[in-house]
N, CA, C and O atoms as CSV, one atom per row, in Angstrom:
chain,resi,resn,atom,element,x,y,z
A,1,UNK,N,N,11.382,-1.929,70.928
A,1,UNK,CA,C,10.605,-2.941,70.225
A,1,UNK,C,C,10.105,-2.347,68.902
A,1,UNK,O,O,9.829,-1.148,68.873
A,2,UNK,N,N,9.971,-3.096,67.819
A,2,UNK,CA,C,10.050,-2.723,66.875
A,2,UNK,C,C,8.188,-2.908,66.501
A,2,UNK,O,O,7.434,-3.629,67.154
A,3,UNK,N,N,7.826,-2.150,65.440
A,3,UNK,CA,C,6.404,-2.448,65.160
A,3,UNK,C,C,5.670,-3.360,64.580
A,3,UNK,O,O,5.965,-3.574,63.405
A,4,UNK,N,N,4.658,-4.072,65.099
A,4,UNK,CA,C,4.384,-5.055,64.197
A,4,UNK,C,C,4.335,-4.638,62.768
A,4,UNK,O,O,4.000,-3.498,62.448
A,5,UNK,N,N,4.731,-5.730,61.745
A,5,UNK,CA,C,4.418,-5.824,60.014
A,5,UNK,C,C,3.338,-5.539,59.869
A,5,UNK,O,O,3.313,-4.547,59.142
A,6,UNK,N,N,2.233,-5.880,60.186
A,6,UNK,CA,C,0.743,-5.740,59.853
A,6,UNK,C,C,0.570,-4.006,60.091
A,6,UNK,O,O,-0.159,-3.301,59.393
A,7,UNK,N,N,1.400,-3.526,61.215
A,7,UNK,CA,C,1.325,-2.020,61.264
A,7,UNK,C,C,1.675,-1.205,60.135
A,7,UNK,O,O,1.161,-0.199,59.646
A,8,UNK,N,N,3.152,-2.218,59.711
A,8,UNK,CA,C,4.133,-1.183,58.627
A,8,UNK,C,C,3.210,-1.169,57.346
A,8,UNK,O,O,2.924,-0.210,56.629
A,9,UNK,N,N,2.833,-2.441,57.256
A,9,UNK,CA,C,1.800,-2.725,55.781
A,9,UNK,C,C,1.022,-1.477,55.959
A,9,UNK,O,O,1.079,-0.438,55.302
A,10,UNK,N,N,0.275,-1.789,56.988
A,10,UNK,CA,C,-0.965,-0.585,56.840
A,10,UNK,C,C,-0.912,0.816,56.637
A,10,UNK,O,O,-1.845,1.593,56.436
A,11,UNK,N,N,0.678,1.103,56.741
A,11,UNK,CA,C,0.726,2.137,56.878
A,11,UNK,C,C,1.204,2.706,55.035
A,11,UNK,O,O,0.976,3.675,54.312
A,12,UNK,N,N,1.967,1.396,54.957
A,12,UNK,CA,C,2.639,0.690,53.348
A,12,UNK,C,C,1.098,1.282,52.134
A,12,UNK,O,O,1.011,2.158,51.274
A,13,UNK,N,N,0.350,0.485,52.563
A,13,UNK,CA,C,-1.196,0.296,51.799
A,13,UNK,C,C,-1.746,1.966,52.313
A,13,UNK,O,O,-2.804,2.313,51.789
A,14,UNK,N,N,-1.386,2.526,52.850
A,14,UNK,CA,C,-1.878,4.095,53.270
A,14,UNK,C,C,-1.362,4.774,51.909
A,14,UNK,O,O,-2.024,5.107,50.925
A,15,UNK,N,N,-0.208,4.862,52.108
A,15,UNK,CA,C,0.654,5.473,51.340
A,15,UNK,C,C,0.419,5.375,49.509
A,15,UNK,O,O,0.991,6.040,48.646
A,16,UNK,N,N,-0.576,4.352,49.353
A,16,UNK,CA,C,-1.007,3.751,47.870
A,16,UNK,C,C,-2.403,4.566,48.211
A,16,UNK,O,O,-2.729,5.123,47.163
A,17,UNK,N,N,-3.319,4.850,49.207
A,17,UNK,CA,C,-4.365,5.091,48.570
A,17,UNK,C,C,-4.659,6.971,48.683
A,17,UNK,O,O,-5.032,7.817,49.495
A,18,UNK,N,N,-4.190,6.843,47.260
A,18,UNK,CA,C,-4.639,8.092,46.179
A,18,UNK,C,C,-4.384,8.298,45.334
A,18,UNK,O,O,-3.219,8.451,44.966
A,19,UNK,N,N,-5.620,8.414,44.491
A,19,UNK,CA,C,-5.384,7.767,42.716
A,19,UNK,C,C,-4.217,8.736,42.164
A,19,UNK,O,O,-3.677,8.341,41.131
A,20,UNK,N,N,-3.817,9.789,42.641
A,20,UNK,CA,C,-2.845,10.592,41.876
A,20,UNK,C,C,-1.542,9.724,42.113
A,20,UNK,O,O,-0.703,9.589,41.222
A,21,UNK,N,N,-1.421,9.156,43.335
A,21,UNK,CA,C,0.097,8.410,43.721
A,21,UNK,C,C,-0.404,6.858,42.646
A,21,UNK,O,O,0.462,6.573,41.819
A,22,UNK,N,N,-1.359,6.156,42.639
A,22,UNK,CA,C,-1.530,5.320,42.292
A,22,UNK,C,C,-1.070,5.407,40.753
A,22,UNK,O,O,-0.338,4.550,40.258
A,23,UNK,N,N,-1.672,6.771,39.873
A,23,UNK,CA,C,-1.299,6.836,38.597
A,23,UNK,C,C,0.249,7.316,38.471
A,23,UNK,O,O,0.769,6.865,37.450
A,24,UNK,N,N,0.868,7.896,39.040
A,24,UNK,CA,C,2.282,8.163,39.258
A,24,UNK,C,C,3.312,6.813,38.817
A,24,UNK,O,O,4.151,6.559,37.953
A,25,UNK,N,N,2.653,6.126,40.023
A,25,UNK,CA,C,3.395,5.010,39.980
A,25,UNK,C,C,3.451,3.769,38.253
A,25,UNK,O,O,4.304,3.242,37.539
A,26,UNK,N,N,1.905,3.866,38.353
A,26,UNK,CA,C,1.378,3.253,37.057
A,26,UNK,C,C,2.704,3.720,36.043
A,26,UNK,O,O,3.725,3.071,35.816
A,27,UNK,N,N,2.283,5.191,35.477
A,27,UNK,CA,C,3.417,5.846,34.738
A,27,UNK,C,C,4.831,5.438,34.955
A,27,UNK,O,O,5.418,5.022,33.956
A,28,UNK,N,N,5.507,5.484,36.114
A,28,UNK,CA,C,6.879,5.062,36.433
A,28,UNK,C,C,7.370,3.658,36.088
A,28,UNK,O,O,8.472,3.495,35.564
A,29,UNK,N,N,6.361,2.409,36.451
A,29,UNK,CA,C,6.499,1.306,36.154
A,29,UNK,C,C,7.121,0.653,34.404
A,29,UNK,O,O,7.609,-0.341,33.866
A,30,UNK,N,N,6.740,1.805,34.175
A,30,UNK,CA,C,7.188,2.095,32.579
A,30,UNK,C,C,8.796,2.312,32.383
A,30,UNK,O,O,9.704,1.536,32.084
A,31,UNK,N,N,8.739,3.965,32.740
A,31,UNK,CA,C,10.302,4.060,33.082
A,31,UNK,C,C,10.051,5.617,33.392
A,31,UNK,O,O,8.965,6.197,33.403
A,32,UNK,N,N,11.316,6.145,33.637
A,32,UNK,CA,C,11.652,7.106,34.605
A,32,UNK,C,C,10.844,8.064,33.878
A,32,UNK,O,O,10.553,7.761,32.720
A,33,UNK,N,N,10.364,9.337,34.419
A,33,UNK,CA,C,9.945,10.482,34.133
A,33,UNK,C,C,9.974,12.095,34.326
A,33,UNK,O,O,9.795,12.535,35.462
A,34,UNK,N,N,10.139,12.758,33.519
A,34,UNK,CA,C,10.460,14.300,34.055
A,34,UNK,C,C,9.224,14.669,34.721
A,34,UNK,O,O,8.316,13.937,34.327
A,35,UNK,N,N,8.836,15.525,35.581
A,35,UNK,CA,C,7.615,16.080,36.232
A,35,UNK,C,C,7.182,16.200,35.275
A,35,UNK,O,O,6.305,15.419,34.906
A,36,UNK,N,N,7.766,17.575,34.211
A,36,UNK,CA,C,6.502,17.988,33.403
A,36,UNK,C,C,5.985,16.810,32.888
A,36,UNK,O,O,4.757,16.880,32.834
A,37,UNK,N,N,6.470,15.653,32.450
A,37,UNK,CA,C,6.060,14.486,31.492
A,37,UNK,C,C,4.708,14.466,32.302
A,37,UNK,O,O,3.693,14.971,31.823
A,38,UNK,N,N,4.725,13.863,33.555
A,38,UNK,CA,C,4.200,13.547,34.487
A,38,UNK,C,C,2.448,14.591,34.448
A,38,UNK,O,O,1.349,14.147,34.114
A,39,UNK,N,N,2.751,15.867,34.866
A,39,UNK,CA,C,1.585,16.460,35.236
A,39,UNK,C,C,0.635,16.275,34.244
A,39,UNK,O,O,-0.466,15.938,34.679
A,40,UNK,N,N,0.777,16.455,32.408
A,40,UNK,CA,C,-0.491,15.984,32.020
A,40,UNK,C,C,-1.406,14.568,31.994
A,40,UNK,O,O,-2.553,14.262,31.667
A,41,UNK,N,N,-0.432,14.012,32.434
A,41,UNK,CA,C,-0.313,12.090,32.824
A,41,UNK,C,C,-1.533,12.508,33.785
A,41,UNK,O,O,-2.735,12.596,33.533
A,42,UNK,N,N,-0.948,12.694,34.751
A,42,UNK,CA,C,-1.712,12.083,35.946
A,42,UNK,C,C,-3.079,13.463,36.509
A,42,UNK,O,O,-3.995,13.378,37.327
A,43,UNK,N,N,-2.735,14.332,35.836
A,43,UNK,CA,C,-3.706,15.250,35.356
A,43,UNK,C,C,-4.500,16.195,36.992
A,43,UNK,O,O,-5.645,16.448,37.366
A,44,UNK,N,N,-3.259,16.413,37.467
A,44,UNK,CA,C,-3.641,17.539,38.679
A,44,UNK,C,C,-2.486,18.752,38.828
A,44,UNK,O,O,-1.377,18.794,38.295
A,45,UNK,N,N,-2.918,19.414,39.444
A,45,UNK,CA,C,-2.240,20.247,39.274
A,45,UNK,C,C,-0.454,20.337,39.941
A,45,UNK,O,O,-0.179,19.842,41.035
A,46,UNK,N,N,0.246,20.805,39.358
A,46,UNK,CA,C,2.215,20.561,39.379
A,46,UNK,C,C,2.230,20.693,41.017
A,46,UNK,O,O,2.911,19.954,41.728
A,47,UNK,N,N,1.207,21.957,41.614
A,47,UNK,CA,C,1.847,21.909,42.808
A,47,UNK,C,C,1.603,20.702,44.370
A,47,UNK,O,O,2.086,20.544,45.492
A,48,UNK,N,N,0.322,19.970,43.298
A,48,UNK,CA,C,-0.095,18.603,44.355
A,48,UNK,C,C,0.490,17.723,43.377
A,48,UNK,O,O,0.601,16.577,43.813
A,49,UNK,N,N,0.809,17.846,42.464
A,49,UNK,CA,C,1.715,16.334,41.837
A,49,UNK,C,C,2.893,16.561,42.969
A,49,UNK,O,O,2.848,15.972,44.049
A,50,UNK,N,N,3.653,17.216,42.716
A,50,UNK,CA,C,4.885,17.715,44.013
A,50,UNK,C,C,4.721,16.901,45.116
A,50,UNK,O,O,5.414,15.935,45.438
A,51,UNK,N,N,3.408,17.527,45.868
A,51,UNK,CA,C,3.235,17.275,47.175
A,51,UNK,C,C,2.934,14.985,47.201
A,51,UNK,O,O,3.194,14.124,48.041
A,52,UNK,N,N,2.589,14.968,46.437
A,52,UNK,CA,C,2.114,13.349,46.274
A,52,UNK,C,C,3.555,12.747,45.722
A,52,UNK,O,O,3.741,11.609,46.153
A,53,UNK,N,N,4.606,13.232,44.884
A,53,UNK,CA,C,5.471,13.099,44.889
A,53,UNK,C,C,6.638,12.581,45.943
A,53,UNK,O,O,7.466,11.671,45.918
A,54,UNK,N,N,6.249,13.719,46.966
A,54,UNK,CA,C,7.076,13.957,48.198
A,54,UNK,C,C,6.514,12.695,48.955
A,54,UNK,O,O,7.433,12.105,49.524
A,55,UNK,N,N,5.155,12.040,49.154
A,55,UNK,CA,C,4.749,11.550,49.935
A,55,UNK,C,C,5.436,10.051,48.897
A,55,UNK,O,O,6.098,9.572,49.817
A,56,UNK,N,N,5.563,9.578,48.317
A,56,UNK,CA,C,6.057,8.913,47.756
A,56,UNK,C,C,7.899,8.671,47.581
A,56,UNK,O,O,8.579,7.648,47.507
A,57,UNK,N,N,8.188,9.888,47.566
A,57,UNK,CA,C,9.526,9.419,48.152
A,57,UNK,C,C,10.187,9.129,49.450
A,57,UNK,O,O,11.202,8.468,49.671
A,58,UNK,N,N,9.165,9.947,50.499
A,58,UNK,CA,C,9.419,9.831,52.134
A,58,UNK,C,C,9.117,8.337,52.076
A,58,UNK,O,O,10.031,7.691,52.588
A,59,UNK,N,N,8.216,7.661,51.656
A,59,UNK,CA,C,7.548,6.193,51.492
A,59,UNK,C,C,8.389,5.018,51.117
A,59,UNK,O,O,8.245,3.864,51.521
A,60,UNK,N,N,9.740,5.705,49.870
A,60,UNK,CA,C,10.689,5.202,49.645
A,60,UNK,C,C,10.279,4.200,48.182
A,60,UNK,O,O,10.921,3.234,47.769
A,61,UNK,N,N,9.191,4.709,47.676
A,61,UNK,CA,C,8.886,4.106,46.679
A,61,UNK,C,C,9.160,4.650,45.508
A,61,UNK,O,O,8.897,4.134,44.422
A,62,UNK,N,N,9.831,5.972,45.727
A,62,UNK,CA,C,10.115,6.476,44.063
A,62,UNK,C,C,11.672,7.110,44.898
A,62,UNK,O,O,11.906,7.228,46.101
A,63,UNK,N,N,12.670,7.477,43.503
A,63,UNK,CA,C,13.986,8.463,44.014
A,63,UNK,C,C,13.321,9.220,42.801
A,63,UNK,O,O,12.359,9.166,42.035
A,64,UNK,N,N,14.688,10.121,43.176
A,64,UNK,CA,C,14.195,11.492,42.155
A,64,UNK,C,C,15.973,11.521,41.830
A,64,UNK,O,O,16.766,10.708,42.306
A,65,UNK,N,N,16.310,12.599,40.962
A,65,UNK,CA,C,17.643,12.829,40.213
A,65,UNK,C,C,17.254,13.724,39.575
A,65,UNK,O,O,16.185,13.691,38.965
A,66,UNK,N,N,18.274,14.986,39.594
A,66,UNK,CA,C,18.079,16.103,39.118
A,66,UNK,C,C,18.992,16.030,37.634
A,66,UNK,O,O,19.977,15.292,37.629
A,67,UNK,N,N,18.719,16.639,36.656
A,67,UNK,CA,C,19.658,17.313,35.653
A,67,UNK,C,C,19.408,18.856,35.014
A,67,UNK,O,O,18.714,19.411,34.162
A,68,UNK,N,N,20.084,19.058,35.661
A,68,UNK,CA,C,20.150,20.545,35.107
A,68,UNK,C,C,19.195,21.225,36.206
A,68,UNK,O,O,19.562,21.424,37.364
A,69,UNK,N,N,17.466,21.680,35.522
A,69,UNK,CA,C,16.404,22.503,36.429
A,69,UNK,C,C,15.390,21.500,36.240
A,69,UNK,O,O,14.301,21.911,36.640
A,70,UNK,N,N,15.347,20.038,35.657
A,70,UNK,CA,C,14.854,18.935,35.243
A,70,UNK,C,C,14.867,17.922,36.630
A,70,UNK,O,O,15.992,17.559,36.973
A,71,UNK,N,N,13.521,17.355,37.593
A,71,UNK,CA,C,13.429,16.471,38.176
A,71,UNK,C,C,13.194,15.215,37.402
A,71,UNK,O,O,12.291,15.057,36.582
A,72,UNK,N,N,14.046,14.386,37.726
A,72,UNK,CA,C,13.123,12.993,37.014
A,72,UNK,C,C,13.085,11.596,37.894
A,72,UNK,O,O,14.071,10.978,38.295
A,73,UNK,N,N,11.900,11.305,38.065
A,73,UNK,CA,C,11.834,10.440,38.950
A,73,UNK,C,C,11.353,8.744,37.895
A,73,UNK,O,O,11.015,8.370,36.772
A,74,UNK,N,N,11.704,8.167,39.501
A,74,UNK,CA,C,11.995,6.737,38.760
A,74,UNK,C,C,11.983,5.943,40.037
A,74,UNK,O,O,12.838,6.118,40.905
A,75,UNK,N,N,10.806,4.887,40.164
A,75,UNK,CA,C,10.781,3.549,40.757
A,75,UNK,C,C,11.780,2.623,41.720
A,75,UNK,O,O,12.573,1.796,41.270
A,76,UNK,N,N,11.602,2.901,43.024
A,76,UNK,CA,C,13.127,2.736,43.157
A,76,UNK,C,C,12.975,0.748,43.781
A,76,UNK,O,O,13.753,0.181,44.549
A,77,UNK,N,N,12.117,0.336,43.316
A,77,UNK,CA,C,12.030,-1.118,42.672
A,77,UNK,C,C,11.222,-1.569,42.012
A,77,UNK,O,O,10.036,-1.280,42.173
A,78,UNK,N,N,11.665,-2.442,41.039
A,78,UNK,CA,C,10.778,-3.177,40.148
A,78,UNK,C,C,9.536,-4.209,40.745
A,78,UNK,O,O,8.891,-4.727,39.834
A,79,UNK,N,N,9.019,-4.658,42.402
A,79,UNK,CA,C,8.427,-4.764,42.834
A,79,UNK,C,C,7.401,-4.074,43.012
A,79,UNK,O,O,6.269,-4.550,42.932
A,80,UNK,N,N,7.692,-2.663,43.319
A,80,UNK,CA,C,6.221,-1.811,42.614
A,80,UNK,C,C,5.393,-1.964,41.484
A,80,UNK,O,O,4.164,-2.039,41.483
A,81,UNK,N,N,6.589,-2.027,39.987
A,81,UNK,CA,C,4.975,-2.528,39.319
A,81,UNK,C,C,4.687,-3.956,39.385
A,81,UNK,O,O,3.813,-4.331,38.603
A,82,UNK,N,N,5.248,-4.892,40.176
A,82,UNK,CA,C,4.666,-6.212,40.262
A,82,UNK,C,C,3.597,-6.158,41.235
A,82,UNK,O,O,2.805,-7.094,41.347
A,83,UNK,N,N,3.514,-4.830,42.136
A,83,UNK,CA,C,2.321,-5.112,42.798
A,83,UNK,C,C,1.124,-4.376,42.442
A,83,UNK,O,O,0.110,-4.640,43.088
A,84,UNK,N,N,1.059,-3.510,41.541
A,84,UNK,CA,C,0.608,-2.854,40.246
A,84,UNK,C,C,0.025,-3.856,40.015
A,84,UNK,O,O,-1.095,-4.081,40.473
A,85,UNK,N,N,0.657,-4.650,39.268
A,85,UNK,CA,C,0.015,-5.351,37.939
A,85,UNK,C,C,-0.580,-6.780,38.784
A,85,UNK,O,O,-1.129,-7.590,38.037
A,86,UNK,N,N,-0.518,-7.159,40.271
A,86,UNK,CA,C,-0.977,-8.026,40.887
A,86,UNK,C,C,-2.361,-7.693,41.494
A,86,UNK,O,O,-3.335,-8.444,41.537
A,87,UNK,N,N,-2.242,-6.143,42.057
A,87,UNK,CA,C,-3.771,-5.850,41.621
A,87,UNK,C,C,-4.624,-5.298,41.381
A,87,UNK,O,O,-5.553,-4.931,42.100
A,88,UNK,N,N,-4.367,-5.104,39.949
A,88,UNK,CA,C,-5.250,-5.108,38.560
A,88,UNK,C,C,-5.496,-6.829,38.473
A,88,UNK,O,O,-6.693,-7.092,38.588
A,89,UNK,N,N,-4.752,-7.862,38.322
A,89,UNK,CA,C,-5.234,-8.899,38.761
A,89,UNK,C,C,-6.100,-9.271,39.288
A,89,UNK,O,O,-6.848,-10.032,38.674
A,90,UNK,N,N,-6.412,-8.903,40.700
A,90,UNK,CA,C,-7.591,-9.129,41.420
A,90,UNK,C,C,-8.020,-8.688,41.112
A,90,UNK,O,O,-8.943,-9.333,40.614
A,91,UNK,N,N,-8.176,-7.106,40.854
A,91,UNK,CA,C,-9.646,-6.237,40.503
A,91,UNK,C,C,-10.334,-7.298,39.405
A,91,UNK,O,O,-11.539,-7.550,39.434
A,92,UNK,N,N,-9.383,-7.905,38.404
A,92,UNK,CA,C,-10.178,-8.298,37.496
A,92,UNK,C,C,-10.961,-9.510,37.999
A,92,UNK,O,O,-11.912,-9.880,37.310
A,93,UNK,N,N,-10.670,-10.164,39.117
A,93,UNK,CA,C,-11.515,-11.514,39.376
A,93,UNK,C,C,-12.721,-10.698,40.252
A,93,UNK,O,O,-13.910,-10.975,40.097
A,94,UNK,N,N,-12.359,-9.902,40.970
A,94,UNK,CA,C,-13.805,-9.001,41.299
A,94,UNK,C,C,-14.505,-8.857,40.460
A,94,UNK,O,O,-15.619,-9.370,40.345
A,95,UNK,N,N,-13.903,-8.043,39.636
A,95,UNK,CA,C,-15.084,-7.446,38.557
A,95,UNK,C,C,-16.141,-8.363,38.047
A,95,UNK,O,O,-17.329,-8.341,37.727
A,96,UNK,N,N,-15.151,-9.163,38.124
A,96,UNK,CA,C,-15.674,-10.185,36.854
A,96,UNK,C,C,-17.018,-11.423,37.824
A,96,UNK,O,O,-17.711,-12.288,37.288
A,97,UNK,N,N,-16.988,-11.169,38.833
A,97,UNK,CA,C,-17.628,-11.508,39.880
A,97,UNK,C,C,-18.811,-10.827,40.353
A,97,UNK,O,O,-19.805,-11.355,40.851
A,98,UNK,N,N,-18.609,-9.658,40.154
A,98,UNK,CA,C,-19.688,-8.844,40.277
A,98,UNK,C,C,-20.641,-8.489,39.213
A,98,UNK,O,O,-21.707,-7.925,39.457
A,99,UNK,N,N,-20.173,-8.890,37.789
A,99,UNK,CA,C,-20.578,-8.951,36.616
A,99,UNK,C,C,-21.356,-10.202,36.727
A,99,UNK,O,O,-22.552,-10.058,36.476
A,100,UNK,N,N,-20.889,-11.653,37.110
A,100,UNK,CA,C,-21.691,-12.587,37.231
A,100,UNK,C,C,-22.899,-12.755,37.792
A,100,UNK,O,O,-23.880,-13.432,37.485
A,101,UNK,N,N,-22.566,-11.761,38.977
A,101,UNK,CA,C,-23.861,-11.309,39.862
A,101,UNK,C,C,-25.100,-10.466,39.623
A,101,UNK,O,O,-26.246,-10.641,40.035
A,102,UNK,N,N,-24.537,-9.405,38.776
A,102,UNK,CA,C,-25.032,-8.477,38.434
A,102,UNK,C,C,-26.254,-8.953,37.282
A,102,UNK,O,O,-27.397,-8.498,37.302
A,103,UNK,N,N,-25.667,-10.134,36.118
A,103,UNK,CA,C,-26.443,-11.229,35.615
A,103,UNK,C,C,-26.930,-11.888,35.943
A,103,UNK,O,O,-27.568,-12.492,35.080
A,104,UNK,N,N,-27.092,-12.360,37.313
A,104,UNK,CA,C,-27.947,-13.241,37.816
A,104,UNK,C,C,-28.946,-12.225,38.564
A,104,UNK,O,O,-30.008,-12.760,38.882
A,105,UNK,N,N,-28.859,-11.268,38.806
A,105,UNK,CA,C,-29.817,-10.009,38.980
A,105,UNK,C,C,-30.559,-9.906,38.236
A,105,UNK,O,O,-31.750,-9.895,38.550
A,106,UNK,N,N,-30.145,-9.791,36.956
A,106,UNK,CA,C,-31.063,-9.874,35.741
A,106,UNK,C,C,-31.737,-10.662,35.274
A,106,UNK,O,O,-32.626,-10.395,34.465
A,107,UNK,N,N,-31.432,-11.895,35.719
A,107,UNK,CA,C,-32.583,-12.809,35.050
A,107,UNK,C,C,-33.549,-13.104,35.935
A,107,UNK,O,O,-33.511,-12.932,37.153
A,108,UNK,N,N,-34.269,-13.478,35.395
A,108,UNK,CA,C,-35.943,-13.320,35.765
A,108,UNK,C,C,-36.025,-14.879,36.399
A,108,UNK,O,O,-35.604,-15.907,35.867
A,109,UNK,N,N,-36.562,-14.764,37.439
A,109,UNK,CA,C,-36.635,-16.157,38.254
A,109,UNK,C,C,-37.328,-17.031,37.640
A,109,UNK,O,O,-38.240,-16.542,36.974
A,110,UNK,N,N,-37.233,-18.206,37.612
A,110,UNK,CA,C,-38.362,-19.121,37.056
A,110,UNK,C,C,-39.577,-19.167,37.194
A,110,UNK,O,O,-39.930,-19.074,38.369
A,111,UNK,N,N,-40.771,-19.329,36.097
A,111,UNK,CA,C,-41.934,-19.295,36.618
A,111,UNK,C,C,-42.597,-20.427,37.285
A,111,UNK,O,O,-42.891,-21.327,36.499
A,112,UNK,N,N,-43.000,-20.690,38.836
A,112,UNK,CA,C,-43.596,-21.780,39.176
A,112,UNK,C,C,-44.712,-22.420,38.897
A,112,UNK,O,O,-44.823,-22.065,37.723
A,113,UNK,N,N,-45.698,-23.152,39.109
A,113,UNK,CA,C,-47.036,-23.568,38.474
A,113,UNK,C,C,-47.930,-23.649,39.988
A,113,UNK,O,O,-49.121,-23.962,39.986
């Protein structure tokens, strides 16, 4: 028997949370990249870019291709940055929600008589 979807997701949505994989991806959505490009990008150190790397290709969300002593990795669908850029979407109706709130925090209740 196979696992429920709601399992694979969760495990899917695991695999996204850490801002180094998150900015990886960001970067890739662009287009392909050599590591070195990569490490001042996403700004940790080569030997945990690697390791977040790895966890990202076991995940099946990035391939890699060698040339020469050159890794360069690259998105291995254009559905990644659609879910990228879907949410930054939401974040923005949050934000922007919590900003509303955050203004109604601020104003000063009416004075009664």
């Amino acid at each position: 028997m196979s696992e429920p979807l709601y399992l694979l997701k969760a495990e899917f949505f695991k695999t996204l949370g850490h801002p180094a994989r998150i900015r990886v991806l960001e970067l890739l959505s662009a287009r392909e990249r050599a590591v070195a490009e990569l490490v001042p990008e996403v700004g940790i150190e080569p030997a945990n870019l690697s390791q977040q790397l790895a966890v990202l290709r076991r995940a099946g969300l990035v391939s890699t291709r060698k040339e020469g002593s050159t890794a360069y990795y690259a998105l291995t669908s254009p559905h990644v940055a659609t879910l990228l850029t879907v949410a930054r979407q939401i974040l923005s109706v949050v934000i922007a929600g919590q900003v509303e709130l955050l203004e109604d925090l601020r104003t000063p209740p009416p004075l009664r008589d």
